[in-house]
C-alpha positions in Angstrom: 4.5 -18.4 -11.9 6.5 -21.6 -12.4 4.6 -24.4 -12.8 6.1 -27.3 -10.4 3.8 -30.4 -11.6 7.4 -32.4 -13.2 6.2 -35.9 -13.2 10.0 -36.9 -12.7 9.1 -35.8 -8.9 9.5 -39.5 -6.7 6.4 -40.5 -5.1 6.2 -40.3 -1.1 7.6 -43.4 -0.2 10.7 -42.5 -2.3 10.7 -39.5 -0.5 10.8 -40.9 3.0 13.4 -43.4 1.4 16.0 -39.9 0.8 14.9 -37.9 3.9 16.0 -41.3 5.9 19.4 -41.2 4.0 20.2 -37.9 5.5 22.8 -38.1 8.2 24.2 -34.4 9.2 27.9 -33.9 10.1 28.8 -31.2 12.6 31.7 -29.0 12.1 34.4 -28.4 14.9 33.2 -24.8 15.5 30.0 -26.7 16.9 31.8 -28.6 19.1 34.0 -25.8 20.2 30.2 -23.8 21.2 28.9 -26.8 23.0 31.9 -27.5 25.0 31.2 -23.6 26.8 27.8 -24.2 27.2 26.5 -23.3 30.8 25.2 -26.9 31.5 28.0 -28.5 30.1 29.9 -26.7 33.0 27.7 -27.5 35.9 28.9 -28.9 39.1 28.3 -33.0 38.9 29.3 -34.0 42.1 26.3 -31.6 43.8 24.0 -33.8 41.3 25.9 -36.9 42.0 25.7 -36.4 45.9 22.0 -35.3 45.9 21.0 -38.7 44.0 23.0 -41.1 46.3 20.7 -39.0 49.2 17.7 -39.6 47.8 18.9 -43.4 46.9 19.7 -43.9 50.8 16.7 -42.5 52.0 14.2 -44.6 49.5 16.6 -47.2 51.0 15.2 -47.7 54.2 11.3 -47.3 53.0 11.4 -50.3 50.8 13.0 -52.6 53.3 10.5 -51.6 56.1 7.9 -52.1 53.2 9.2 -55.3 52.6 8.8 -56.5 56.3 6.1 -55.3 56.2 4.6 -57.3 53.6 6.9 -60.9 54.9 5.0 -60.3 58.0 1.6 -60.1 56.7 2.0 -63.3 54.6 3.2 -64.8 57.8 0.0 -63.9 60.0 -1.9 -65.2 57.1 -0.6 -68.3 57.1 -1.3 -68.8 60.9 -4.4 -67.3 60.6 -7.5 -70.2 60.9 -10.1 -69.0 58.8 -7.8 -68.1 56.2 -6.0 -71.2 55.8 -9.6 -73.3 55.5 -10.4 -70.7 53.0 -7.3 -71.4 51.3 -8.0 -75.6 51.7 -11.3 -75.1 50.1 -10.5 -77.2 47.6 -12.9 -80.4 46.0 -10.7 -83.2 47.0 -13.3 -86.8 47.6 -15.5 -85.4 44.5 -14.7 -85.6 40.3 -17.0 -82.7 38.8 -18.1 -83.7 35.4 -17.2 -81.7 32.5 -21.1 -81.1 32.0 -24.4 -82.2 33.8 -24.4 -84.9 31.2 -22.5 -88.3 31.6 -21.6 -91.0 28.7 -20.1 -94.0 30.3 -19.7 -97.3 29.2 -19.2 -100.3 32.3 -18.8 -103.8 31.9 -21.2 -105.5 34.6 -18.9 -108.7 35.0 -16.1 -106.1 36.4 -18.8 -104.7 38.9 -22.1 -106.6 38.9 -23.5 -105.0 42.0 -23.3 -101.5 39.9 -26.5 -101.2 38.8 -28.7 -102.4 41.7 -25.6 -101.9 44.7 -29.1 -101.0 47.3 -30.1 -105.1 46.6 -29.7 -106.9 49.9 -28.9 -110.0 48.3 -25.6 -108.1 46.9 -24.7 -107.7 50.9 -24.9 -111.3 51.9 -21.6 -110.7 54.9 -21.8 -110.4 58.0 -19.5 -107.2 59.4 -17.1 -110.1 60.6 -16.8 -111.7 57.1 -16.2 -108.9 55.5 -13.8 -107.6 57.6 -11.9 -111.3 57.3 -12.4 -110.9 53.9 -10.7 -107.0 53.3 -7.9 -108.1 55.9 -8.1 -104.5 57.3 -10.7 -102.9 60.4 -14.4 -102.2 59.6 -16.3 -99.1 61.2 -20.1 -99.4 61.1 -22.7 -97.5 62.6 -23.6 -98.5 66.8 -26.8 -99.5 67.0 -28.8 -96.9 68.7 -32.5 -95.5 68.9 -33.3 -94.1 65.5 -30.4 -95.7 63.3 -30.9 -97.5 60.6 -30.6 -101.3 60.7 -27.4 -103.6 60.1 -28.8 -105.3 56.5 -25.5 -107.0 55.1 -21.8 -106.1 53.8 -19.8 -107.3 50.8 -16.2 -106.7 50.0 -14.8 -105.3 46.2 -11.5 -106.7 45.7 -11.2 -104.9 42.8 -10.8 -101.9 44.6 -9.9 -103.1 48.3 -13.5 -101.9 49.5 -16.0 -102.9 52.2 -19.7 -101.5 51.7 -22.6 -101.9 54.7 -25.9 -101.6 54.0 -28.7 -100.2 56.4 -31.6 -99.7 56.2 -34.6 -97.7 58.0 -38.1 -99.2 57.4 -39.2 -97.7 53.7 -37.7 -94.2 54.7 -34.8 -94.6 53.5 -31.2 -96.8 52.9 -28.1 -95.9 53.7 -24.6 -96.9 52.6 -21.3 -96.7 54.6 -18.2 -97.4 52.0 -14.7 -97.3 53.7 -11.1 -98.4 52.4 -7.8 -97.8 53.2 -6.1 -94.8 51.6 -3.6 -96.7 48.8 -2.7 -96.1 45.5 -5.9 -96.2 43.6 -7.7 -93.3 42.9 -11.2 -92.5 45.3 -13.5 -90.4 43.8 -17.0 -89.9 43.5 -18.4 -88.7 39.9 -20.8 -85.2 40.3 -22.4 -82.6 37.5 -20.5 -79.7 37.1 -22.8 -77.9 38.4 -23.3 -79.8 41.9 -22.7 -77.9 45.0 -20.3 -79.2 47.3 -20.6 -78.0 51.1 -17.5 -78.3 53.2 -18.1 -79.2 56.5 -16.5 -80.7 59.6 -16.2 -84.6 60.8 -14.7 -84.5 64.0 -11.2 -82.7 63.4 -11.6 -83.0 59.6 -12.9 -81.6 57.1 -15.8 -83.1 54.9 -17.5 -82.7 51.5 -21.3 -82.4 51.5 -23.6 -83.3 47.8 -27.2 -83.7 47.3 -27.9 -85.1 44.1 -27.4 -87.7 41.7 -26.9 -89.2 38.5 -29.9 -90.6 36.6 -29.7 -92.7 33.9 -31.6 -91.9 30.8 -31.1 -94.1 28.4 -28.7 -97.5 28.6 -27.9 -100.1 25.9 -28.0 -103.6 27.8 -29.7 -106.5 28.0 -31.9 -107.4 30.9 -29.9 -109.2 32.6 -27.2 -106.8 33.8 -25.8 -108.5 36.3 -24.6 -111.9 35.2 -23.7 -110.4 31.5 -20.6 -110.5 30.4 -21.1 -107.6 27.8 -20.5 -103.6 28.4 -23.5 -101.3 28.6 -23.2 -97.8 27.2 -25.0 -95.2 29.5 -26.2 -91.9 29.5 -27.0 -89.9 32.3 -28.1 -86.1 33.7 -27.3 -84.8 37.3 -29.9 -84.1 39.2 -29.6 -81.7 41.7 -33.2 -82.7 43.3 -32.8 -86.5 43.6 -32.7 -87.5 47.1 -29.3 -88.5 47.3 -27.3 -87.4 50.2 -23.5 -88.2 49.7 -21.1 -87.3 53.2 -17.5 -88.2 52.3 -14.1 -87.7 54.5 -10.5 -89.1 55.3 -8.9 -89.8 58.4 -6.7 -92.2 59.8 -5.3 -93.4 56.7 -8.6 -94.3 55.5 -11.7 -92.5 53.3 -15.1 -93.0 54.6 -18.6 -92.7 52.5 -21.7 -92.3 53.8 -24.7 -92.4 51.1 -28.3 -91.9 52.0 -31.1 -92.5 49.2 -34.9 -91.6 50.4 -37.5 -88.6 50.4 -36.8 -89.0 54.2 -33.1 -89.6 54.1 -31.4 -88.2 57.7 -30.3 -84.7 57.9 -26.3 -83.5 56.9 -26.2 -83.3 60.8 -27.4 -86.4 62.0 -25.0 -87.9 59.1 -22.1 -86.1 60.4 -23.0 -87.3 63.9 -22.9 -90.9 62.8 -19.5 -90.4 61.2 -18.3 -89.4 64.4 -19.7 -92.1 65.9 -18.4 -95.0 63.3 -16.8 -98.2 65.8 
C-alpha cells in the first residue's frame, strides 16, 4: 500500500481556505434539463390565485381581531377598578433609597425641625396665621372627642401653615396645608414603608405608619437658635407610632400627622379630613 503521510499536505484551516474557493460552473446542457423539468412547467397562476384567497380570507380575521382588541383597551379604560389600579401610584410620599437616612439640615433655615410638637413653636392664633399665609386655613371643628386647638405658625420658606392639637397625654396631632405651587411637597419614608391608598371624600389618599428615628446627630445643644448644620442619621421604623394621612384637593395638599401609643384610628383621621372648615 501507498503510504499517504506527505508532510507537504496543508493543515485544516488551509483546507477549508481551498474548499471555500471552489465555485462550480454549469454547462448549457444543464440548463437546457432544468428548463423541462416538471415544476419548472407548472401552472403559476393556480398558485398565484390560491395565495391571494388565502391572503383575503386571513384579511378579515385580523381586522375583526384588531377590533377586538381596540375595544377591550377601551372598556378598560372606563372600567373603575381598573383605572384606580392603574393610579396606584406613590404620589404625596419620597421612599428612601434604604431604611437608612443621612441628612444634613441647617436649624437657622428651619428651627422648629427638631422639636416642630413644642407649643411655643405654634404661638398664632388660626386668624394670624391665616393673615400671615395670605391664603384660607382649614382646621379641625371642635367636636366631642377631637383634639384641642393648641397654636399655628406659618413657614414662609415654603408657603406653609401648620396647627397643632393636642388630646390630653394621648396623643398630638398635626394638620399641615399649602397651596399646590411650584415647590416640591413630599414627605421622606424607608423603602420599605407601606403606603395604603385610601379615600378622602372624592379623592384618593396615601396612608403610613412609621417614622424616622434619629440615631446619632452631630450638633450642639442648642439646635434651635444655631446657626450651624447638623449631620444626621436615621432608621425607619415601621413600629413608631406615627400615623401620617396625606391628600390634594382643591388646589391645595393637606397633612394630617398623629404621634401617640393612642393616636386616632386611619378612620377617624379620614373623617376629620372630611370634615376640615
Amino acid at each position: 500500500m501507498r503510504n499517504y503521510s506527505d508532510k507537504s499536505i496543508p493543515d485544516e484551516s488551509k483546507i477549508e481556505q481551498m474548499l471555500g474557493g471552489f465555485k462550480p460552473q454549469f454547462s448549457h446542457r444543464y440548463y437546457a434539463r432544468m428548463s423541462t423539468a416538471p415544476w419548472q412547467t407548472q401552472d403559476h397562476s393556480k398558485s398565484s390565485s390560491h395565495a391571494k384567497n388565502w391572503a383575503l380570507q386571513l384579511k378579515p380575521a385580523w381586522i375583526l381581531a384588531s377590533v377586538i382588541l381596540a375595544l377591550a383597551l377601551l372598556t378598560l379604560t372606563f372600567i373603575p377598578s381598573v383605572r384606580v389600579a392603574a393610579d396606584q401610584f406613590i404620589h404625596f410620599f419620597l421612599p428612601a433609597a434604604s431604611n437608612q437616612l443621612e441628612v444634613q439640615v441647617t436649624p437657622s433655615n428651619t428651627p422648629y425641625s427638631f422639636d416642630f410638637l413644642n407649643p411655643s413653636n405654634f404661638p398664632l392664633s388660626v386668624a394670624n396665621v391665616q393673615q400671615k399665609a395670605g391664603f384660607s386655613v382649614k382646621e379641625i371643628p371642635s367636636s366631642p372627642g377631637a383634639p384641642s386647638f393648641i397654636g399655628a405658625r406659618y413657614d414662609p420658606a415654603f408657603n406653609t401653615v401648620m396647627l397643632l392639637y393636642k388630646k390630653g397625654e394621648d396623643y398630638t396631632l398635626l394638620l399641615t396645608q399649602r397651596p399646590l405651587g411650584n415647590s416640591q411637597d413630599v414627605f421622606s419614608i424607608g423603602s420599605n414603608a407601606h403606603v395604603e391608598f385610601v379615600n378622602v371624600g372624592n379623592v384618593q389618599g396615601e396612608y403610613v405608619i412609621g417614622g424616622w428615628i434619629a440615631i446619632s446627630t452631630e450638633t450642639p445643644s442648642d439646635i434651635p437658635t444655631s446657626s450651624g448644620s447638623v449631620h444626621i442619621n436615621a432608621v425607619w421604623d415601621d413600629n413608631l407610632p406615627q400615623f401620617t394621612l396625606r391628600w390634594q384637593e382643591s388646589g391645595a395638599a393637606y397633612e394630617l400627622r398623629s404621634n401617640g401609643e393612642n393616636s386616632p384610628s386611619q378612620s377617624q383621621l379620614i373623617s376629620w379630613a372630611n370634615e376640615l372648615k
